[in-house]
N, C-alpha and C positions, 0 to 999 in steps of 0.2 A: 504494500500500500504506500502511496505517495506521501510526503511528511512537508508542512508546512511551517514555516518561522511564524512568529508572533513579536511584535513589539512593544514593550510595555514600559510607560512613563514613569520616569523615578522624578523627575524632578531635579531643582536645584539640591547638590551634595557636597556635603562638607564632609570631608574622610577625617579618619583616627590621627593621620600626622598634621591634618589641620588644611589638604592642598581641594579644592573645588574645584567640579563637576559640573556645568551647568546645562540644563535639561539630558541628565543623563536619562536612558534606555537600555533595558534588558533584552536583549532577541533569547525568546524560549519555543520550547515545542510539548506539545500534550500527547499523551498514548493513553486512551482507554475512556471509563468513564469514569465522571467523581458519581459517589451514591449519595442517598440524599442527607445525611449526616454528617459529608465529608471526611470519613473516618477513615477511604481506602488509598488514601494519598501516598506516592512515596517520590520522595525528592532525590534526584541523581544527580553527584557531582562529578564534572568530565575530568580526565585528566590533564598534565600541563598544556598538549597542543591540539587537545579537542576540539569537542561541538556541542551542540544545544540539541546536535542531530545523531541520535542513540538510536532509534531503529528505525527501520522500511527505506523505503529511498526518496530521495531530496535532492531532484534533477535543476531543481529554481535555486539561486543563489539567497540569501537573503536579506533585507534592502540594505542598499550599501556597503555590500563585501564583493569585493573587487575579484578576491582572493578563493573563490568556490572552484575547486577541480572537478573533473571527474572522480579522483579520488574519495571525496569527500561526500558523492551524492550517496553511496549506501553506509546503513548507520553503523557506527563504529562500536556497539553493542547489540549488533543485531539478532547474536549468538542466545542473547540472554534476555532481550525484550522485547515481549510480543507476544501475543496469543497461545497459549502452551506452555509457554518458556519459563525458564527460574523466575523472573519478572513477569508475572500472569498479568498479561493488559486487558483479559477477558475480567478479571476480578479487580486488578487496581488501576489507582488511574495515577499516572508517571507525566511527572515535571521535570524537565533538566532545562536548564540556561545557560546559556556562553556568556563566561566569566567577565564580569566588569575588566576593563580592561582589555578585551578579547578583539579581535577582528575578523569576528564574523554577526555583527551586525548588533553587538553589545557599544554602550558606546567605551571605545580607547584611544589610542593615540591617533589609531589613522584615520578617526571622524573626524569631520567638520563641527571644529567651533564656533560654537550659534554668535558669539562674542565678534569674532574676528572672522565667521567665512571662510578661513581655512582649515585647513587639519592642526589638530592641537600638536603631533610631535612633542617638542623637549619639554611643551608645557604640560602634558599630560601627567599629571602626578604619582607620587609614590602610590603603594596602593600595600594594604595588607591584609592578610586572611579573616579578619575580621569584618574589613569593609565588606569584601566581596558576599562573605556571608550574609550580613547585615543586607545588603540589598536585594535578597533572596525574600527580605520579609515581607515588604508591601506587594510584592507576585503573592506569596501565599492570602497575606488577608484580601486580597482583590477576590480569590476564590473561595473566602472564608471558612480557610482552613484552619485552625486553630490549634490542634497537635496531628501529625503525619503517622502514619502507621510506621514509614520506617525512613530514615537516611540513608544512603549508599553511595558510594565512592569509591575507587582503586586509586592509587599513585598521589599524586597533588589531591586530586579530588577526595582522598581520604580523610586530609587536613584539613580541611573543609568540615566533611562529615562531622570529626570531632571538634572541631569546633562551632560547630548548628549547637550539636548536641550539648553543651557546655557555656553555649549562651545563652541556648534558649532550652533548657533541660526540660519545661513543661511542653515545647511543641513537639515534641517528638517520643514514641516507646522504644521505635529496635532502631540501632544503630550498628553502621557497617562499612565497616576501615578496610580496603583491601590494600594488602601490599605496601603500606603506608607507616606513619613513625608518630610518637611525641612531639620527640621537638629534632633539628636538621643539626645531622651529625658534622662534625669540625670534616672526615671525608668528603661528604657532599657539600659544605658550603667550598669547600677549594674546587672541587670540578665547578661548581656553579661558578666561581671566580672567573675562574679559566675561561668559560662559555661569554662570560659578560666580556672580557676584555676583549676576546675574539671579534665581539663585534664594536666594541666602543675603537679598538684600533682598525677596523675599517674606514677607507682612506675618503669612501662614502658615505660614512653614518651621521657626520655631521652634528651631531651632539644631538641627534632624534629628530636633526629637521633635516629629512630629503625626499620628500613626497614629490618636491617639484623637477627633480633630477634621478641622476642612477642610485638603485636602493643600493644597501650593502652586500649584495647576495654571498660575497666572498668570505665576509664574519658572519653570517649567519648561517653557513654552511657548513663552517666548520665548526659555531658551534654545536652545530646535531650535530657531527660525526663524533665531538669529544661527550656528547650524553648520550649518542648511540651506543654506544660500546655498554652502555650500564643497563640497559634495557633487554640486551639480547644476548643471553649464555653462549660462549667461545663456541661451543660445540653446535649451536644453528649457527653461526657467523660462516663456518664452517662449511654449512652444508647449502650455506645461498649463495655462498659467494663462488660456487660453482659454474661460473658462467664464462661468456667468452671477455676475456681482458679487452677493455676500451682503452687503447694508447692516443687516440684523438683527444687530449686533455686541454679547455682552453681555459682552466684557472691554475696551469699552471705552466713554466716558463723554460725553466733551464730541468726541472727536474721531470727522469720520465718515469709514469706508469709503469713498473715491473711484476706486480703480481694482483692474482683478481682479488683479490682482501682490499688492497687501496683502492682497486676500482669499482668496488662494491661499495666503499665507505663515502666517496666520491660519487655516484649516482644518489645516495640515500641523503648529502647533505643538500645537491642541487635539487631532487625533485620538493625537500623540504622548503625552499625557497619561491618555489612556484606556488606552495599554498599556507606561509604563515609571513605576519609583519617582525620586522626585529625588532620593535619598540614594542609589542605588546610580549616577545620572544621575553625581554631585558624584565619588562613590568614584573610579569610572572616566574620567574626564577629570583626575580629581586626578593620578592615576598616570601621566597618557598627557601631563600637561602637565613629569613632571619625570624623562621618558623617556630613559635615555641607556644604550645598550646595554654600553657599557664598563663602567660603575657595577652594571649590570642582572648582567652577567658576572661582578662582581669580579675586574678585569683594572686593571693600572697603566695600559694603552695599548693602541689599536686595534691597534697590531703584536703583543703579547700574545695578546690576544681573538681574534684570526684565524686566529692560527699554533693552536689549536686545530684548527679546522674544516681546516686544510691536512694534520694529523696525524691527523685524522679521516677524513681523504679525504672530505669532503661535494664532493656538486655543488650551488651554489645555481643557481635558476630567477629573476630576478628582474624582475618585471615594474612598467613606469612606464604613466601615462597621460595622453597630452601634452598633454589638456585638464583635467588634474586640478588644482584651486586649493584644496583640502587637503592631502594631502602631492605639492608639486611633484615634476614628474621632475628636477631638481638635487638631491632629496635620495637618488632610488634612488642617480642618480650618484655620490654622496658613498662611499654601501654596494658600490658596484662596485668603485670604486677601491681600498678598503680590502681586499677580498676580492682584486681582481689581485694586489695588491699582497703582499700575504701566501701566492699561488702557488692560492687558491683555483679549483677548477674552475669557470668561474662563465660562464652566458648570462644577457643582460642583453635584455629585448623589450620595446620600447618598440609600446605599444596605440595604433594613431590613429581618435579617437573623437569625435562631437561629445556626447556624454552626460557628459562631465565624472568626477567618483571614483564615481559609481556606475553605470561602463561595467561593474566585473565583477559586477556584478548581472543587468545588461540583457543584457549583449553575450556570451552561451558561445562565440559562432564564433572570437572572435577569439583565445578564448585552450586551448580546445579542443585544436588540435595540438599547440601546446607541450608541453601539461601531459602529454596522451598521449603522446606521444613520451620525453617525460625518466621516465615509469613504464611505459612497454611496451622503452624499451633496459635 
């Protein structure tokens, strides 16, 4: 079935470090029906370079995003939402939105500022897991929804997840961290370093204003390839990059193409470039590198922050994946113990996979029952 954008008026926004928004916009999409209680809601958060578009296909771009592939028209959870599926859209009714900040039809950097008529670029502010949360809220009262049946999220979108649930501990009961962490390990905030300078030393990024000329494709290329390699266990790297060596390289100069790893790593950072902004790229790893749900909650201590969800009566779902080398299974651990610890109801399933963080992409078997089981008890 065909999937359609929606756009929904936030209004003038002041964010948590203090920087404005003005007539920002939500682009979301709906699967299913709400019942007449609104009790069967369940809010999806996309991962870092997602969509608002999780299942059926979405051939229409949506307004204002330049940047729709064909990549992007089937949903990037299709595996999992839909009619039958772990996400039953026959019985719930599924929200997902692309991320404040986003560019695909959320307002970010590469909209038009209603102010100035152009694209906002470098003035597009900081942005943090709170805000984006936070402006998930007036979407749900618009539907008058008032607690969700469940939360769910993989990767970035986890972070999210836990922190819905920890700010707003009464809208929500089951909550569900895939693949996801506490708070961003001293590891990952250096690769995220790495990714940002990739492209802030790009000779086109122009401190986030180049809307009007050449984008940075060269930094933002390379930064996928230094986050790809976190994504996808050595042993699939392996087995795609079985193809025929491209020595036609034209991003680069003196050095050549020698083996198909480079030029596997080299189509995956260019086709990235055909469908994400690097100013919404920088936004979203700026946030996810200074991620700490305590700070995210406004909570003095993880016994604080917890003792919410244990007064909430949440159940968390929380799933690790023990070939994952972006957020290791020692960081679900971390988010377990907290949640024991604090009386929270909490199953903990650890995924064994050789696909590495993007088993819940590939893999629906494995996490199918779960998820069914914690929304059909």
């Amino acid at each position: 079935m065909d999937t359609t954008s929606q756009l929904f008026p936030l209004g003038n926004l002041t964010l948590r470090e203090g920087g404005h928004i003005p007539e920002a916009k939500l682009a979301y999409a709906t699967w299913g029906t709400l019942n007449a209680d609104q009790s069967n809601a369940i809010l999806l958060f996309h991962a870092l370079s997602g969509t608002h578009h999780a299942s059926g296909n979405h051939p229409e771009a949506p307004e204002g995003c330049t940047l729709w592939t064909e990549e992007l028209h089937a949903g990037w959870w299709d595996k999992m939402v839909g009619p039958g599926k772990a996400i039953d859209t026959d019985r719930f009714f599924v929200i997902c939105a692309n991320f404040l900040g986003g560019c695909y039809g959320s307002s970010g950097p590469s909209s038009i500022n209603p102010e100035t008529g152009k694209p906002f670029g470098s003035a597009f502010p900081h942005l943090n897991a709170s805000d984006l949360v936070d402006a998930h809220i007036p979407l749900l009262d618009h539907f008058g929804i008032d607690q969700l049946h469940t939360a769910i999220g993989p990767s970035v979108g986890g972070l999210l997840t836990l922190t819905f649930a920890t700010r707003y501990p009464q809208r929500v009961k089951n909550v569900v961290p895939i693949a996801s962490g506490f708070k961003t390990t001293v590891l990952n905030r250096l690769i995220l370093f790495e990714q940002i300078l990739a492209i802030e030393n790009d000779k086109h990024f122009r401190g986030g204003d180049y809307y009007e000329d050449d984008n940075p494709r060269i930094g933002l290329a390379l930064a996928r390839m230094i986050s790809h390699k976190t994504f996808v266990h050595l042993d699939t790297f392996e087995k795609r990059a079985r193809q025929q060596l491209n020595r036609e390289e034209e991003m680069l100069s003196w050095f050549q193409v020698r083996d198909t790893f480079q030029s596997y790593m080299l189509h995956q950072g260019k086709k990235f470039t055909e469908r994400f902004d690097a100013n919404t790229y920088l936004r979203i790893i700026d946030m996810w590198s200074r991620y700490n749900a305590v700070l995210e909650g406004e909570a003095q201590s993880a016994e604080e922050l917890f003792a919410r969800c244990e007064k909430a009566k949440h159940r968390f779902l929380v799933f690790s994946i023990d070939s994952d080398f972006c957020f290791y299974p020692e960081e679900q651990a971390e988010l377990v113990r907290h949640l024991e610890s604090a009386g929270v109801s909490t199953m903990h399933i650890t995924v064994h996979s050789a696909k590495g963080h993007d088993s819940f992409l590939l893999e629906p078997e494995l996490y199918t029952p779960h998820i069914r089981e914690l929304l059909t008890d």
